[in-house]
C-alpha positions as CSV (number, residue, x, y, z in Angstrom):
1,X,-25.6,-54.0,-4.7
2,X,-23.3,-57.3,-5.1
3,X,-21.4,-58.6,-2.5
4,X,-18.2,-57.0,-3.6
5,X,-19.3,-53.8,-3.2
6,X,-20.4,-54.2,0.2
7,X,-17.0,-55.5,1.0
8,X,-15.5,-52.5,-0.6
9,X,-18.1,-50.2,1.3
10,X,-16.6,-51.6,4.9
11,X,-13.0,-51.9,3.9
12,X,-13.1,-47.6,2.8
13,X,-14.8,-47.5,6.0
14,X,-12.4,-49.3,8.1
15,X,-10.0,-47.2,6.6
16,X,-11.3,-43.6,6.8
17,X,-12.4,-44.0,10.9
18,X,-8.9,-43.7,11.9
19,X,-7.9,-41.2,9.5
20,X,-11.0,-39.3,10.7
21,X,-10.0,-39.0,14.4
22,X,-6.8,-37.5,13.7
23,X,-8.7,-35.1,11.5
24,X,-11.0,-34.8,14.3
25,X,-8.3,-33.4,16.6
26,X,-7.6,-29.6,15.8
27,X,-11.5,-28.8,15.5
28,X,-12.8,-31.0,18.6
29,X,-10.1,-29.1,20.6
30,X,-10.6,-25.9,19.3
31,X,-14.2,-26.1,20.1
32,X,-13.5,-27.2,23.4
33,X,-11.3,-24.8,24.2
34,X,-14.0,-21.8,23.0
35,X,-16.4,-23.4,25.3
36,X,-14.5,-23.8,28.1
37,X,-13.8,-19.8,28.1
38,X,-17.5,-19.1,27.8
39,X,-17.7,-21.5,31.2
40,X,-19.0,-24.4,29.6
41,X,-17.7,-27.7,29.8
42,X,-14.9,-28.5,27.3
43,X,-15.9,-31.9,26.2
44,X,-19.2,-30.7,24.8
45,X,-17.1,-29.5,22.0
46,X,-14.6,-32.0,21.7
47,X,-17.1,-34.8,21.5
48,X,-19.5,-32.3,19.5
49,X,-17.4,-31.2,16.8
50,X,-15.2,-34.1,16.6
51,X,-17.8,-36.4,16.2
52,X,-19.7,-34.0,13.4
53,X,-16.0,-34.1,11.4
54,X,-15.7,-37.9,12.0
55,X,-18.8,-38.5,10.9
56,X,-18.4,-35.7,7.7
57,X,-14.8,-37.3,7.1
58,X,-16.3,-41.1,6.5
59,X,-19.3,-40.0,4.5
60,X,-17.2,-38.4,2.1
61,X,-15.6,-41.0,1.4
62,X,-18.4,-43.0,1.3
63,X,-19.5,-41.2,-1.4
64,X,-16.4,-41.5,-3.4
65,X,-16.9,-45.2,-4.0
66,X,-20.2,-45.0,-5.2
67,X,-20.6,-45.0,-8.3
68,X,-22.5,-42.1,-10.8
69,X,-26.1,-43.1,-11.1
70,X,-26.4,-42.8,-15.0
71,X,-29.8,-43.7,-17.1
């Protein structure tokens, strides 16, 4: 992996985290919600499942840039 993909790598990063969190939003605070009707407490979803669709969000992108592994 040359250096210019590496840059490449952190700059899609860099650019999907905040586009993650607001695509975080509506299922963190779903979740949340759910729990906190059950009687749990409501941040164990919205760090939970927020985090799990941040985390989902970037990789996909970081899978976008890389390219096809041909023979």
């Amino acid at each position: 992996m040359d250096i210019l993909h590496i840059i490449l790598r952190v700059v899609v990063l860099a650019i999907s985290i905040p586009f993650g969190l607001l695509a975080a939003l509506i299922p963190g605070y779903t979740a949340g919600r759910i729990l906190e009707t059950i009687g749990l407490p409501a941040e164990i979803g919205y760090y939970l499942v927020g985090g799990l669709v941040l985390v989902m969000f970037c990789a996909y992108f970081q899978g976008r840039i890389t390219p096809p592994k041909t023979a």
